[in-house]
N, C-alpha and C positions, 0 to 999 in steps of 0.2 A: 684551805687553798687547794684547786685542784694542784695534781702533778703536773709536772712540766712536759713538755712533749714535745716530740721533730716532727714540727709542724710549719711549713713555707705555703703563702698565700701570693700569687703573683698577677696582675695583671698586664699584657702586654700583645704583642703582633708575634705572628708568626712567620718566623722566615724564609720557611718553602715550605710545600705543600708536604700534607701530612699521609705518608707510605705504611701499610700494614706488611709486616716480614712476619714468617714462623720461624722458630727455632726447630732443629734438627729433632723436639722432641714433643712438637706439636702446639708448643706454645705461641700464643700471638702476641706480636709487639709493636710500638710505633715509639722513632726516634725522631722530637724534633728538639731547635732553636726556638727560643721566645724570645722577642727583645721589648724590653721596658725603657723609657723613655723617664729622664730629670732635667727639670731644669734651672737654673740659675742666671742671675745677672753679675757680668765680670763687672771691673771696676767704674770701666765707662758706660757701662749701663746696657750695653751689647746683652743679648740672648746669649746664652748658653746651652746649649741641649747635650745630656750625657747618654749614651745609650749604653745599656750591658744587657751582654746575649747569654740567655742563661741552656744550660740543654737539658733537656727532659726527655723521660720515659713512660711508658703505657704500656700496661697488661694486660689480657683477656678482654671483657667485655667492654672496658675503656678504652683499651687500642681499638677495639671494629667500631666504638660509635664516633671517634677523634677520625678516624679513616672515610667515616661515611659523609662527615657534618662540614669538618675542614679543611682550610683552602689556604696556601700562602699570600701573607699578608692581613686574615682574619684575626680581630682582637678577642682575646681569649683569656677568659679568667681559669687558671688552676687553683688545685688541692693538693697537697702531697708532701712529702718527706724530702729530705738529703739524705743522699748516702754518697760512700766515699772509696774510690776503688784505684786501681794503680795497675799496669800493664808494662811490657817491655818491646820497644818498638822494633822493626827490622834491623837499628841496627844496634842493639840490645843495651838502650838507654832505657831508664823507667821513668815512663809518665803517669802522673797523677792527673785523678778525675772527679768531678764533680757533679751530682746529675740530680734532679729532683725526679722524683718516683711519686708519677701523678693518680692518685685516690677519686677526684671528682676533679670535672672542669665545665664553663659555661660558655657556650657561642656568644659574642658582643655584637660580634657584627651581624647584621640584619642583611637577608638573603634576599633579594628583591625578587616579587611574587612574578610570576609570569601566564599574562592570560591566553 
């Protein structure tokens, strides 16, 4: 059996448009929202729709082609890990964080050709 691995597959939309930032030490990144879409029927048979917004990261070459390709509200298949981090806010509460640290991702949505 292979090993196991922190590995997250996600397809979903994007929730604003995707911003390329550098860190103070030249590194490139991009922070966004994805949200994935479930759905279920309640008792009366009503639709249900669940949405959860997950947040993501990009590094280097990932972050300038995610910068270059998308757009908010494009559907978007990722690659990548969890990792798990914790901060202390202004007013010196500490929050916990969740972020998937994306390896590869696929444009779904189709970019209409313009002649």
């Amino acid at each position: 059996m292979n090993s196991l691995k922190n590995k997250v597959n996600l397809i979903g939309n994007l929730g604003r448009d995707v911003e390329i930032k550098e860190t103070k030490n030249g590194k490139k990144l991009v922070r966004f929202s994805l949200a994935t879409n479930d759905s279920y029927k309640d008792k009366e048979g009503n639709k249900i729709v669940d949405t959860q917004w997950h947040n993501a990261i990009a590094w280097g070459k990932t972050a300038e082609m995610m910068a270059l390709l998308l757009k908010k509200g494009n559907e978007v298949a990722i690659e990548g890990r969890l990792t798990y981090g914790s901060f202390q806010n202004k007013d010196g509460v500490t929050k916990y964080t969740t972020d998937i640290v994306v390896s590869a991702f696929h444009k779904l949505t189709r970019t209409p050709l313009t002649v």
